[in-house]
PyMOL commands that place a pseudoatom at each C-alpha (Angstrom):
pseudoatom trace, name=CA, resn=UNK, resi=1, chain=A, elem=C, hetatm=0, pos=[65.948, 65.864, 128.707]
pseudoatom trace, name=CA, resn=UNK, resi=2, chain=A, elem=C, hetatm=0, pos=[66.531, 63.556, 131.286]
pseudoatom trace, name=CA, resn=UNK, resi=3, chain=A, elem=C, hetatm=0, pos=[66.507, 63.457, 135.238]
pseudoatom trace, name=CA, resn=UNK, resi=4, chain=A, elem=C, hetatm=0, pos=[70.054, 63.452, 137.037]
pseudoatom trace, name=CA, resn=UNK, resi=5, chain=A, elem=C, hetatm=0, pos=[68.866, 59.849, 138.591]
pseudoatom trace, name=CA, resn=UNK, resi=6, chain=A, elem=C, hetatm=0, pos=[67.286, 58.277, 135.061]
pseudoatom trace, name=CA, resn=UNK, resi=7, chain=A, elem=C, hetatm=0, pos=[70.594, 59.434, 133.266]
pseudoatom trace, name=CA, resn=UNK, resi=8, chain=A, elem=C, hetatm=0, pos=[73.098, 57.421, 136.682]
pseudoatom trace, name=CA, resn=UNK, resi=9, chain=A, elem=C, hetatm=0, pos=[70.368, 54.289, 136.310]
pseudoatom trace, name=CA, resn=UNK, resi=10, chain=A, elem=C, hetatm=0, pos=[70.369, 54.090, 132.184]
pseudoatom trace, name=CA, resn=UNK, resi=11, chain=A, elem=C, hetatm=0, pos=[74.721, 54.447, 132.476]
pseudoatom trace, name=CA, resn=UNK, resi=12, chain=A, elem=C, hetatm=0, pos=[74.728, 52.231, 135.690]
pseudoatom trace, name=CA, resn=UNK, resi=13, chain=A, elem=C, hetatm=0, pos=[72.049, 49.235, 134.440]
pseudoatom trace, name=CA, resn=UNK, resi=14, chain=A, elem=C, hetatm=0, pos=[73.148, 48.974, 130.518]
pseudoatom trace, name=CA, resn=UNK, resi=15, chain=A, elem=C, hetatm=0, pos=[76.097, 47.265, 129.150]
pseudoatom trace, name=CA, resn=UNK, resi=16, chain=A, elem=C, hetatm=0, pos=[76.321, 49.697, 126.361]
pseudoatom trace, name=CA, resn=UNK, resi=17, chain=A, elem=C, hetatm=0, pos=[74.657, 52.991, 127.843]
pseudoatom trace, name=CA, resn=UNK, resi=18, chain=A, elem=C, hetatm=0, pos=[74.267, 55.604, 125.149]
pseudoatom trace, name=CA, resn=UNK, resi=19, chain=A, elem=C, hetatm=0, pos=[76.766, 57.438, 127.059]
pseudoatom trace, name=CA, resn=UNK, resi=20, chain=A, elem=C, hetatm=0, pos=[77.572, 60.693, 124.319]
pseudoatom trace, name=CA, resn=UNK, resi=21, chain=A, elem=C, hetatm=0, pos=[73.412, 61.307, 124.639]
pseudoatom trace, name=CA, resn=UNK, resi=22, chain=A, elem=C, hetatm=0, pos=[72.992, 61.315, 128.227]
pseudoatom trace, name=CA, resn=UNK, resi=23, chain=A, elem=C, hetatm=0, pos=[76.221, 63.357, 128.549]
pseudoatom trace, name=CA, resn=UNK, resi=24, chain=A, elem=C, hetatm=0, pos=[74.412, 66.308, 126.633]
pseudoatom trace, name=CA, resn=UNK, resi=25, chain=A, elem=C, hetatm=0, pos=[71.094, 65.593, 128.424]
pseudoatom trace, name=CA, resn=UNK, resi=26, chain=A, elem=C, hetatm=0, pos=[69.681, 69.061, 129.354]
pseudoatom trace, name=CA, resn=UNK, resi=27, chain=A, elem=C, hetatm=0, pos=[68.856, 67.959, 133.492]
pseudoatom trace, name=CA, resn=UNK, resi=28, chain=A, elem=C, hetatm=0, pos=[65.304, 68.326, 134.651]
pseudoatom trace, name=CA, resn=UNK, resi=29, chain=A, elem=C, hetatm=0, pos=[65.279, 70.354, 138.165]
pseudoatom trace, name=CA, resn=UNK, resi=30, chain=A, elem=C, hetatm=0, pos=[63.607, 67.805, 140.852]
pseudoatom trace, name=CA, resn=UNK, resi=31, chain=A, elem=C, hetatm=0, pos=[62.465, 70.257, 142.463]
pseudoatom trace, name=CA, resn=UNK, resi=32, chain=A, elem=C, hetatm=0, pos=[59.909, 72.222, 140.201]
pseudoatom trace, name=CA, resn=UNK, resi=33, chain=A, elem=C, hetatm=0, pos=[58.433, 71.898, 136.615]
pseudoatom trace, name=CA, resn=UNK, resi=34, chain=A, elem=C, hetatm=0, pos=[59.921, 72.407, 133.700]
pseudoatom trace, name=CA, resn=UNK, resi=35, chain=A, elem=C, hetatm=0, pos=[58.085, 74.189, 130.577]
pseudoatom trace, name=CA, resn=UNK, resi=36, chain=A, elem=C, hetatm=0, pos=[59.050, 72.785, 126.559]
pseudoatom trace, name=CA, resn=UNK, resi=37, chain=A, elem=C, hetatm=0, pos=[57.836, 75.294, 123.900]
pseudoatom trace, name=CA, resn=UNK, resi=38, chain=A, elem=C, hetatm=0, pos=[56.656, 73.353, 120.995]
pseudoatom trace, name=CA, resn=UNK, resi=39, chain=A, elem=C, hetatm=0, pos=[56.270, 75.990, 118.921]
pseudoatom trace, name=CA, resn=UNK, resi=40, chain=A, elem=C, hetatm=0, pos=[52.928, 77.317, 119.763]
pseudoatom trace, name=CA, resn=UNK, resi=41, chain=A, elem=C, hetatm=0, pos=[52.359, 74.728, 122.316]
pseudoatom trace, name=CA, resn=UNK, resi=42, chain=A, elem=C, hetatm=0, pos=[54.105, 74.937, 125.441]
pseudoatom trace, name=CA, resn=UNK, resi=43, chain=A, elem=C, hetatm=0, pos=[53.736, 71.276, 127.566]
pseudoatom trace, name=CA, resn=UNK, resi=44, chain=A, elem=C, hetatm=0, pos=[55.287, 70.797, 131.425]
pseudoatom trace, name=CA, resn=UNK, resi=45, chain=A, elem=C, hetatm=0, pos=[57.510, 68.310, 132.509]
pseudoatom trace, name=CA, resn=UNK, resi=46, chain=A, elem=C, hetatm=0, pos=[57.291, 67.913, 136.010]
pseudoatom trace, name=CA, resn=UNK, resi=47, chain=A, elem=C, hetatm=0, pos=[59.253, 66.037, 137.860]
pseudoatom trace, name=CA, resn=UNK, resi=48, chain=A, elem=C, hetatm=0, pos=[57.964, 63.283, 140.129]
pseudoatom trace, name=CA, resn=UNK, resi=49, chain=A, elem=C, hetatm=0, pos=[58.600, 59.523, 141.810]
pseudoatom trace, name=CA, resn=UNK, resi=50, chain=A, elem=C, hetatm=0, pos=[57.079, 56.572, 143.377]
pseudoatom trace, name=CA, resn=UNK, resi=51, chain=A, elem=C, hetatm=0, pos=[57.522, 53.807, 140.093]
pseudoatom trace, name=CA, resn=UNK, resi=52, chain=A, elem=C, hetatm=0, pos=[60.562, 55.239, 139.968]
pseudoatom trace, name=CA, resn=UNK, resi=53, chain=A, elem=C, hetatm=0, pos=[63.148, 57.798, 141.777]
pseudoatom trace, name=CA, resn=UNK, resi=54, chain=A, elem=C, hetatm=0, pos=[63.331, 59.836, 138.374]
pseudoatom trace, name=CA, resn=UNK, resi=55, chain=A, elem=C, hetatm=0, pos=[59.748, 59.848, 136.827]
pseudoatom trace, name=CA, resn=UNK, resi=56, chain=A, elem=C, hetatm=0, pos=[58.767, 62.598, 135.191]
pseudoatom trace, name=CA, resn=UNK, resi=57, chain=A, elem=C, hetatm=0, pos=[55.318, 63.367, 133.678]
pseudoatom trace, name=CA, resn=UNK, resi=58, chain=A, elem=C, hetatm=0, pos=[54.523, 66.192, 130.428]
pseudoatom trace, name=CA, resn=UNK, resi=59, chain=A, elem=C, hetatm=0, pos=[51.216, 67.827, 130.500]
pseudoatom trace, name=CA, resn=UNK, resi=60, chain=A, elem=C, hetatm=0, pos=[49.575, 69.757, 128.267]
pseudoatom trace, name=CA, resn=UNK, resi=61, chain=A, elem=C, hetatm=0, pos=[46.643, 72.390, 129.345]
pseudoatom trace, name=CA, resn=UNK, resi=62, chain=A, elem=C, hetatm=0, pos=[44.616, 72.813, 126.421]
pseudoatom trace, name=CA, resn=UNK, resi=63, chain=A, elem=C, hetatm=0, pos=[43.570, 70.077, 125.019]
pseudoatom trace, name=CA, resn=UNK, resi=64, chain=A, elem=C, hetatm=0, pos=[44.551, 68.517, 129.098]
pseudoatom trace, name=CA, resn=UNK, resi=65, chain=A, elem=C, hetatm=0, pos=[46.534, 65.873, 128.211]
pseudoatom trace, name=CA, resn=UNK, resi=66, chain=A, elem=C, hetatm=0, pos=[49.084, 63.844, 130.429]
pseudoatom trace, name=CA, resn=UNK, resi=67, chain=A, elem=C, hetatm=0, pos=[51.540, 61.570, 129.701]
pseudoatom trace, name=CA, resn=UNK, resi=68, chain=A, elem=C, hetatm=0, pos=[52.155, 59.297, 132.678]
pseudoatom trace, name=CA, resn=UNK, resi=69, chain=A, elem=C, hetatm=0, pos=[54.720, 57.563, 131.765]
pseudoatom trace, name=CA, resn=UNK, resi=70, chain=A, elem=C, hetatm=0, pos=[55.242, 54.398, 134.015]
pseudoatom trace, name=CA, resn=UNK, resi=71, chain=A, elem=C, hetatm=0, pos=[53.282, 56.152, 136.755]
pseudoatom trace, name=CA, resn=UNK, resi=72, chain=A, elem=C, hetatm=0, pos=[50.077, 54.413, 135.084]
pseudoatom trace, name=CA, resn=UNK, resi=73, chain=A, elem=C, hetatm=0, pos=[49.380, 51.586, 133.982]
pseudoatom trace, name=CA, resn=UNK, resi=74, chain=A, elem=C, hetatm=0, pos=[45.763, 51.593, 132.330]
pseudoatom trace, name=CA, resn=UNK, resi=75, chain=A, elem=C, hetatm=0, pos=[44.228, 47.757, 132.457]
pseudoatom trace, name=CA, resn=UNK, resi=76, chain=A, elem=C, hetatm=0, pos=[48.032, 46.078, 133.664]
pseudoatom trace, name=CA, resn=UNK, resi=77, chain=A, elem=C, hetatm=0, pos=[49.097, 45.108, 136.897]
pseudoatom trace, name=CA, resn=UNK, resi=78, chain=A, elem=C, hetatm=0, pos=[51.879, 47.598, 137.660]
pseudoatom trace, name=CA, resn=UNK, resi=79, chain=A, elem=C, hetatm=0, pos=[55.708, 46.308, 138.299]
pseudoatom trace, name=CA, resn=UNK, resi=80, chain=A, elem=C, hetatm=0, pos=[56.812, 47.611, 141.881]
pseudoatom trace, name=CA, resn=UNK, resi=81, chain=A, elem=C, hetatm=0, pos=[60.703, 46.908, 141.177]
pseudoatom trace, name=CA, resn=UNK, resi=82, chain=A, elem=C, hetatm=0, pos=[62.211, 50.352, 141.954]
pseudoatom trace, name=CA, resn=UNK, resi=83, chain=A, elem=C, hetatm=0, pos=[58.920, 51.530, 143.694]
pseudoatom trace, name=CA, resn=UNK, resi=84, chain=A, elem=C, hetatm=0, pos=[58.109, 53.096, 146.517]
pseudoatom trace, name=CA, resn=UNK, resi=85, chain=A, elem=C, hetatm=0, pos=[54.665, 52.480, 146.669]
pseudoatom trace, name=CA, resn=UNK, resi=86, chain=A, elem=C, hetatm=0, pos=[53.421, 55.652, 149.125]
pseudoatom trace, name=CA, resn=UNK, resi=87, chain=A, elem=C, hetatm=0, pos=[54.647, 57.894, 146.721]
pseudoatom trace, name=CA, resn=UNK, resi=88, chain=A, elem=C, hetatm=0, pos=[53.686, 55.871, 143.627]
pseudoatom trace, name=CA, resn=UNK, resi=89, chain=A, elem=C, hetatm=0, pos=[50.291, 56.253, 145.090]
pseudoatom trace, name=CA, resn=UNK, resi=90, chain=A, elem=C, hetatm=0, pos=[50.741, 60.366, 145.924]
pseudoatom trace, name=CA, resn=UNK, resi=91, chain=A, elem=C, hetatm=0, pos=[52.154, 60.692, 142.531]
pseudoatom trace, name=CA, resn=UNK, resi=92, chain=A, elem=C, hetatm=0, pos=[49.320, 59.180, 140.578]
pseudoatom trace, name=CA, resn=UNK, resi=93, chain=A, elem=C, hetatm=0, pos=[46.802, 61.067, 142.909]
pseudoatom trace, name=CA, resn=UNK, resi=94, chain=A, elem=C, hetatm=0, pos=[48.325, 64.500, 141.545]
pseudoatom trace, name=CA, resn=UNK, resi=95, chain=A, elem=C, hetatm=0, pos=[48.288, 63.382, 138.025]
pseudoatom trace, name=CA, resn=UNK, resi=96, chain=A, elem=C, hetatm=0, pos=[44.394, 64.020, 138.554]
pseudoatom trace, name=CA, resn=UNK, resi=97, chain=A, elem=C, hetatm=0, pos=[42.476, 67.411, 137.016]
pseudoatom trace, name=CA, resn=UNK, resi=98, chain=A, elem=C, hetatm=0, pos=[39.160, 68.777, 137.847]
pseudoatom trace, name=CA, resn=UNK, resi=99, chain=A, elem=C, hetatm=0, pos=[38.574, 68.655, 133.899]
pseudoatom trace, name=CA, resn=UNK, resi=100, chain=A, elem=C, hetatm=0, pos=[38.200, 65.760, 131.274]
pseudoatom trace, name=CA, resn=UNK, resi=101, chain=A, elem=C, hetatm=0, pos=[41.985, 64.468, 130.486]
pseudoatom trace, name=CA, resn=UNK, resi=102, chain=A, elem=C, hetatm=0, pos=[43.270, 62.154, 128.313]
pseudoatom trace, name=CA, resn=UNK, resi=103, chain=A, elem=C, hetatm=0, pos=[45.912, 60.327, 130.451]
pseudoatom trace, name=CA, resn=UNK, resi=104, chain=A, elem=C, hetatm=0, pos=[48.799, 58.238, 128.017]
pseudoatom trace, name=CA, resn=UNK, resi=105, chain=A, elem=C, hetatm=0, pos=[49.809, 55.792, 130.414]
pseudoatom trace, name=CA, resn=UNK, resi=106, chain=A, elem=C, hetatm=0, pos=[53.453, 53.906, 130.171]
pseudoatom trace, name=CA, resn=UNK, resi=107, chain=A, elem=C, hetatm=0, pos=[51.516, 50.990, 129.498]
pseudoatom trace, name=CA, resn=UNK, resi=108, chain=A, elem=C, hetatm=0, pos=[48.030, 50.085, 128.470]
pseudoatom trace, name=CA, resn=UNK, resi=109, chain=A, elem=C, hetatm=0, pos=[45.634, 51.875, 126.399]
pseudoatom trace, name=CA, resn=UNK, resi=110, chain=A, elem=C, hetatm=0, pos=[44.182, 55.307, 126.881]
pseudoatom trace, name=CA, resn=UNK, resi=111, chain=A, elem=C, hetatm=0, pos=[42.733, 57.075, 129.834]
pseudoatom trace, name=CA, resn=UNK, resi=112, chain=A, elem=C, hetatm=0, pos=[39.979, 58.872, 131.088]
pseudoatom trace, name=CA, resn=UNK, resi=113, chain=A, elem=C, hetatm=0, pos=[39.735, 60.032, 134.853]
pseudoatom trace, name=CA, resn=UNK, resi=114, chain=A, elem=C, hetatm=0, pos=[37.217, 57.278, 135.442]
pseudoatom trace, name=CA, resn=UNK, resi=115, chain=A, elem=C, hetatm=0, pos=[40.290, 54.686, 134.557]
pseudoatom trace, name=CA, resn=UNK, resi=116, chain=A, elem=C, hetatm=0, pos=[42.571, 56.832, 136.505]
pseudoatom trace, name=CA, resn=UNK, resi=117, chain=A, elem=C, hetatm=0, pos=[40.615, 56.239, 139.589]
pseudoatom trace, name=CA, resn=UNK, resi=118, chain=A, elem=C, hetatm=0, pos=[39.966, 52.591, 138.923]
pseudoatom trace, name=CA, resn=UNK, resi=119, chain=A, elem=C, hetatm=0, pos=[44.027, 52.462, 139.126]
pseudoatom trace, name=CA, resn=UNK, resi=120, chain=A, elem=C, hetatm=0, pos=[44.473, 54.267, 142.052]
pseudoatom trace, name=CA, resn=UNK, resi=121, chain=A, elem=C, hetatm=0, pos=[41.442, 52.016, 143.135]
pseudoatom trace, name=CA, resn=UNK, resi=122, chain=A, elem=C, hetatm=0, pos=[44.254, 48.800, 142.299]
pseudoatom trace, name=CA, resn=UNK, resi=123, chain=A, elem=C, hetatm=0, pos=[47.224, 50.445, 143.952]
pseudoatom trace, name=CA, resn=UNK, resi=124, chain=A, elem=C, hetatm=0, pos=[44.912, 50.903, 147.537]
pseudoatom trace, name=CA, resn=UNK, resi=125, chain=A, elem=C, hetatm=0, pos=[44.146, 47.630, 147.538]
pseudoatom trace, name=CA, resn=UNK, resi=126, chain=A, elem=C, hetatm=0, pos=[47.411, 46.410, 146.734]
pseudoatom trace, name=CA, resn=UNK, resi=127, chain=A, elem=C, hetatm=0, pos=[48.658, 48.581, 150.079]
pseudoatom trace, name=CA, resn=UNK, resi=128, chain=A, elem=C, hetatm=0, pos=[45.281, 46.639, 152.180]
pseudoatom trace, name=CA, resn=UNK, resi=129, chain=A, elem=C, hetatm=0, pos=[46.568, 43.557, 150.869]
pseudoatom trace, name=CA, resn=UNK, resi=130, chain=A, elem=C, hetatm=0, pos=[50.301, 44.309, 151.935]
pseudoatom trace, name=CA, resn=UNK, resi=131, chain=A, elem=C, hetatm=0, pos=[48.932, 45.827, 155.737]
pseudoatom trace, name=CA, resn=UNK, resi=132, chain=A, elem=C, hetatm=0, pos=[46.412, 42.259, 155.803]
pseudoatom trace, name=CA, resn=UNK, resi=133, chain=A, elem=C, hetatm=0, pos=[49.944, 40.074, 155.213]
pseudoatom trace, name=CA, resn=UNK, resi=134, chain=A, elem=C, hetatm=0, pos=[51.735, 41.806, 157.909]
pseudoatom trace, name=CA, resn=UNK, resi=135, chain=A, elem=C, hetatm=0, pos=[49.301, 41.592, 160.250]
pseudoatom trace, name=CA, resn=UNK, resi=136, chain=A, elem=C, hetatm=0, pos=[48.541, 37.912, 159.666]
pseudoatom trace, name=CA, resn=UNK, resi=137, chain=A, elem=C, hetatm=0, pos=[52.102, 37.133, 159.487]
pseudoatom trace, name=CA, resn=UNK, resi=138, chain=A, elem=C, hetatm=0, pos=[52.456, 35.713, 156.322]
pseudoatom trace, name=CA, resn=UNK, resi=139, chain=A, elem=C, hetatm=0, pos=[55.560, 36.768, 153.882]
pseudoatom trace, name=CA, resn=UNK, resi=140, chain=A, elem=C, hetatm=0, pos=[55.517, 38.227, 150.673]
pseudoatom trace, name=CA, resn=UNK, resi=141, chain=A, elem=C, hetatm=0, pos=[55.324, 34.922, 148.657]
pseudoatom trace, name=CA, resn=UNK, resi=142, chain=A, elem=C, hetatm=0, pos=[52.442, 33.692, 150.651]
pseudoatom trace, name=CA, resn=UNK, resi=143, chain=A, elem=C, hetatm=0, pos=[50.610, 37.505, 150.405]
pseudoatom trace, name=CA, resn=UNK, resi=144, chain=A, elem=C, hetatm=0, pos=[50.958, 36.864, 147.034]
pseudoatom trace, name=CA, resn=UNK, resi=145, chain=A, elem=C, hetatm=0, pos=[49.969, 33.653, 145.612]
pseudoatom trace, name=CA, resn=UNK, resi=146, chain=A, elem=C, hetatm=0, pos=[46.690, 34.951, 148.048]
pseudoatom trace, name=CA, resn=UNK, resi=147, chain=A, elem=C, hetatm=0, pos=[46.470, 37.868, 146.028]
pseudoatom trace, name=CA, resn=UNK, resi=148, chain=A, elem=C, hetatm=0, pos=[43.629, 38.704, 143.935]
pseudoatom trace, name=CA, resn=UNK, resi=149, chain=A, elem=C, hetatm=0, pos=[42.587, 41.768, 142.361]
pseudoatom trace, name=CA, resn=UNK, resi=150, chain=A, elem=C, hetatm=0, pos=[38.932, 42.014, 143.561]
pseudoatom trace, name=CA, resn=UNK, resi=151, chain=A, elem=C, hetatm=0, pos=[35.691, 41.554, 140.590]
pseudoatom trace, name=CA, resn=UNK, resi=152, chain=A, elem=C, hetatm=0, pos=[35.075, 45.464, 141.405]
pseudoatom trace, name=CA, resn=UNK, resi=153, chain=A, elem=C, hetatm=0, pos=[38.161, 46.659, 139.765]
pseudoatom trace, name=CA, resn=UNK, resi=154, chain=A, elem=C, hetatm=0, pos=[37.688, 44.990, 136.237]
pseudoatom trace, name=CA, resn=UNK, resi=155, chain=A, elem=C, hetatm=0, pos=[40.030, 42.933, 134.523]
pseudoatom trace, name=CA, resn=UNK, resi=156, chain=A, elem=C, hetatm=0, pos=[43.967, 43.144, 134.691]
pseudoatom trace, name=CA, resn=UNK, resi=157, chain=A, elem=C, hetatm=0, pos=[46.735, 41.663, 132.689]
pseudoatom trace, name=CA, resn=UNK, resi=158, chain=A, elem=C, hetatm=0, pos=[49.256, 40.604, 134.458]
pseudoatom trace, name=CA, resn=UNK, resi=159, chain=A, elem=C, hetatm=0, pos=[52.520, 40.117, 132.530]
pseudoatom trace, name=CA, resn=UNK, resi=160, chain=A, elem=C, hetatm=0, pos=[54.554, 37.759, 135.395]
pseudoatom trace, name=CA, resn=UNK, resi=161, chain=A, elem=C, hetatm=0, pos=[52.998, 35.963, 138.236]
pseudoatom trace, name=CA, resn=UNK, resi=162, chain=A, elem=C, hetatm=0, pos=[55.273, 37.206, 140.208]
pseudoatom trace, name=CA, resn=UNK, resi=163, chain=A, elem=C, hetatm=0, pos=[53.864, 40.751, 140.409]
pseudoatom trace, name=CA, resn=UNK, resi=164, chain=A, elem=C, hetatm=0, pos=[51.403, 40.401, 143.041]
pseudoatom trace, name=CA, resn=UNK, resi=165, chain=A, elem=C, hetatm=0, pos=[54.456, 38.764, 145.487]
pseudoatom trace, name=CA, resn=UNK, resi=166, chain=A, elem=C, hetatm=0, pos=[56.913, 41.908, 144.276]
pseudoatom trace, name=CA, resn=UNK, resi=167, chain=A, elem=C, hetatm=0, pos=[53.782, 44.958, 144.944]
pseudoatom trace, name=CA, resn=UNK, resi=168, chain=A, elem=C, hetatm=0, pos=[53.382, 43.185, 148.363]
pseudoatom trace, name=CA, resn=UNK, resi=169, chain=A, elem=C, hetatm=0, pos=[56.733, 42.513, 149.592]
pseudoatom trace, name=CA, resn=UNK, resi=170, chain=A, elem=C, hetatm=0, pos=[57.510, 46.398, 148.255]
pseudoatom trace, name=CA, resn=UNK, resi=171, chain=A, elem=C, hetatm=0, pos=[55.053, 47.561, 150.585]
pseudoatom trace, name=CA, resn=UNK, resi=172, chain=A, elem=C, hetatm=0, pos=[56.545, 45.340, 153.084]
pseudoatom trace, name=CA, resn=UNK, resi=173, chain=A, elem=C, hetatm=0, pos=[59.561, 46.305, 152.885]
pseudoatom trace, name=CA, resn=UNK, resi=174, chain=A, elem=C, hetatm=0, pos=[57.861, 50.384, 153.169]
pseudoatom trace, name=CA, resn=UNK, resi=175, chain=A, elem=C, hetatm=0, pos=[56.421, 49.394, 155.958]
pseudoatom trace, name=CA, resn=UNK, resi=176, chain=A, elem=C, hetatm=0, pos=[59.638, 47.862, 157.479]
pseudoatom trace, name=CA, resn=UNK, resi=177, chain=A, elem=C, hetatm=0, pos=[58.496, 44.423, 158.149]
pseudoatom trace, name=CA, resn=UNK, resi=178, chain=A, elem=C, hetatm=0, pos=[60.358, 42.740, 154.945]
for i in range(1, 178): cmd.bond("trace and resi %d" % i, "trace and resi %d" % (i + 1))
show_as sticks, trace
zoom trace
């Protein structure tokens, strides 16, 4: 299964695409979820976006389980390169339940809704940070290097030091002031 978009990036961005697999790729609707039966488990696979134009999430009711893919990222700075970080934001938001879930993020260990939260916690501030830059002028370099993940949120690895700059000049560049 595959999204129309994720199977035009994966032949567009790879020098040697598996191009015979995505051709047979059953398409997931964007417009409305999906259902897989597992054979006495049936799991969703709902479309969404915001890390990406073609993410897609599959959730399970009983045990409630969801796997995030990229969405999350559970104790990692996130990597804003195709992001549009409003509906990154939205997106996480509705991964949420009003029961105990096990969230399987894209990267980083394990989640519980307390996690969640601190993520969506992460990705606010990021946006403050990104609204604080334009309105002191600075650019997304400068936002940046001033970047820093406030004591409240916990500890975050951050793969490249060039994440904070890319989160805040993707919000910039939301916001239209890039």
């Amino acid at each position: 299964m595959a999204t129309e978009a994720t199977r035009g990036l994966t032949l567009e961005r790879n020098d040697d695409p598996p191009a015979e697999l995505l051709a047979g790729a059953e398409l997931v609707d964007p417009a409305r979820a999906g259902a897989v039966d597992l054979g006495g488990r049936t799991v969703s696979v709902v479309p969404r976006e915001g890390h990406t134009p073609s993410d897609v999430t599959v959730e399970s009711g009983e045990p409630s389980v969801v796997w995030c893919g990229d969405l999350v990222w559970n104790g990692m700075f996130p990597n804003y390169v195709d992001a549009v970080p409003s509906r990154l934001a939205a997106a996480v938001r509705a991964l949420r339940r009003d029961v105990p879930t096990v969230y399987v993020p894209g990267h980083g260990s394990l989640a519980d809704d307390a996690e969640l939260g601190r993520y969506v916690d992460l990705l606010d501030d990021v946006e403050s940070a990104a609204r604080a830059a334009v309105s002191a002028g600075w650019s997304a370099e400068e936002a940046g290097e001033r970047y820093r993940i406030p004591a409240a949120l916990g500890e975050w690895v951050l793969f490249n030091p060039a994440y904070f700059q890319r989160a805040i000049g993707t919000w910039m560049k939301e916001l239209g002031t890039d």
